[in-house]
Kinemage of the C-alpha trace (Angstrom):
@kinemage 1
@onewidth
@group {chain A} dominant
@subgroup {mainchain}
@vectorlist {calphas} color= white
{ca unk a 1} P 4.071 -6.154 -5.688
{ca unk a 2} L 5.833 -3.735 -3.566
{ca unk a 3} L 9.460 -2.634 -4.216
{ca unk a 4} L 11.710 -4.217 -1.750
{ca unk a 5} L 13.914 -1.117 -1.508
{ca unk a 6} L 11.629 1.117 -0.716
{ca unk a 7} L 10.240 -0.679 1.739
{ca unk a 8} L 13.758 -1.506 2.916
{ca unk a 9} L 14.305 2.546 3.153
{ca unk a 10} L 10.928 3.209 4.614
{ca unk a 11} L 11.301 0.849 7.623
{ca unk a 12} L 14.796 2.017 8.273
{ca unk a 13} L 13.977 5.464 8.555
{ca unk a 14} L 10.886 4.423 10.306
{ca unk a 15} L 12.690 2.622 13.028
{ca unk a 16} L 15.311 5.066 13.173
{ca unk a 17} L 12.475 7.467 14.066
{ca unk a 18} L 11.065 5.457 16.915
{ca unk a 19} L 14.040 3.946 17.823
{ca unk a 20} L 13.398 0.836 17.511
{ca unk a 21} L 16.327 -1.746 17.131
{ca unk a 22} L 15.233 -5.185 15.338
{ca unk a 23} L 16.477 -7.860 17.474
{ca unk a 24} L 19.840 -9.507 16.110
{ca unk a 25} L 18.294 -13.143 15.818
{ca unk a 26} L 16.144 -11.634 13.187
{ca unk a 27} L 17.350 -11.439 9.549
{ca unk a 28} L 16.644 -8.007 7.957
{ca unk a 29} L 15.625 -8.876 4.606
{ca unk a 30} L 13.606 -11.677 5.690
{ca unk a 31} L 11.930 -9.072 7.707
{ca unk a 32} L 11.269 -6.718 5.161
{ca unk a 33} L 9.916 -9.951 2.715
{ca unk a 34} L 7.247 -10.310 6.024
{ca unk a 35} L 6.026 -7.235 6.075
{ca unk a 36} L 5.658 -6.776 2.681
{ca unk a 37} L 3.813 -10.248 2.404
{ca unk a 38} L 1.384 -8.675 5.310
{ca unk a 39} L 1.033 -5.517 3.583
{ca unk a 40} L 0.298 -7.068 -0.037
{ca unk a 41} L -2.503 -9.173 1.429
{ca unk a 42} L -4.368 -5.795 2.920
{ca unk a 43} L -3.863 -4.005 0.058
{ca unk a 44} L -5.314 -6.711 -2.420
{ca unk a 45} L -8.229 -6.356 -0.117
{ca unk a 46} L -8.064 -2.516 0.005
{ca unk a 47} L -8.126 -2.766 -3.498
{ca unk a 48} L -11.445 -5.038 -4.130
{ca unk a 49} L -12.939 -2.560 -1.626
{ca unk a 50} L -12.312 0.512 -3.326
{ca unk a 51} L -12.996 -1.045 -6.671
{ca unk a 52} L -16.693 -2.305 -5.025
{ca unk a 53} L -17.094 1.851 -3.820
{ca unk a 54} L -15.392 3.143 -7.156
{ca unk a 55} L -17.925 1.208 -9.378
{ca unk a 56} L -20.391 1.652 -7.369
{ca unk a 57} L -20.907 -2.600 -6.773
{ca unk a 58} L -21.241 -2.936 -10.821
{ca unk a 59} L -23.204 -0.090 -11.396
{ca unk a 60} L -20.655 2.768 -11.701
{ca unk a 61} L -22.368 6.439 -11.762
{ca unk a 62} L -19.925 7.327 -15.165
{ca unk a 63} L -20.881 10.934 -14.814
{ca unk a 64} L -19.055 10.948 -11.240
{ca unk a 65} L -16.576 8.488 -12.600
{ca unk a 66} L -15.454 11.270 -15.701
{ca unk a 67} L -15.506 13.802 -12.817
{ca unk a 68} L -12.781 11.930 -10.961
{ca unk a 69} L -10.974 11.531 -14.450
{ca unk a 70} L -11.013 15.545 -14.869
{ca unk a 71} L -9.957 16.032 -11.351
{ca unk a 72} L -7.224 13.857 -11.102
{ca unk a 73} L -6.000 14.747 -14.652
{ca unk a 74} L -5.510 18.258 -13.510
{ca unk a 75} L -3.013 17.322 -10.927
């Protein structure tokens, strides 16, 4: 679930960069609920996707799996 606020932030300073102006007949927040309903249901696919590549379809390489452990632990 995405935080509301940020995405509230991140579109305002996104259409403050393009300016864009959202059309007064449209109600902010129930834009912001829109787009983060559109953006939750690509990223639950995103995420089955990456999971698939990531285990490698059920048979997860766990030598390449620990390297991605090490390397991301050093961050």
């Amino acid at each position: 679930m995405l935080d509301r606020e940020v995405v509230k932030e991140f579109l305002s300073g996104e259409f403050e960069d393009i300016e864009l102006d959202v059309p007064e007949d449209i109600d902010r927040d129930s834009l912001i609920e829109a787009f983060c309903g559109y953006v939750e249901e690509d990223y639950y696919e995103w995420l089955k996707d990456n999971f698939e590549s990531f285990f490698d379809h059920g048979n997860p390489d766990w030598g390449w799996i620990k390297g991605r452990i090490e390397q991301y632990s050093a961050s």
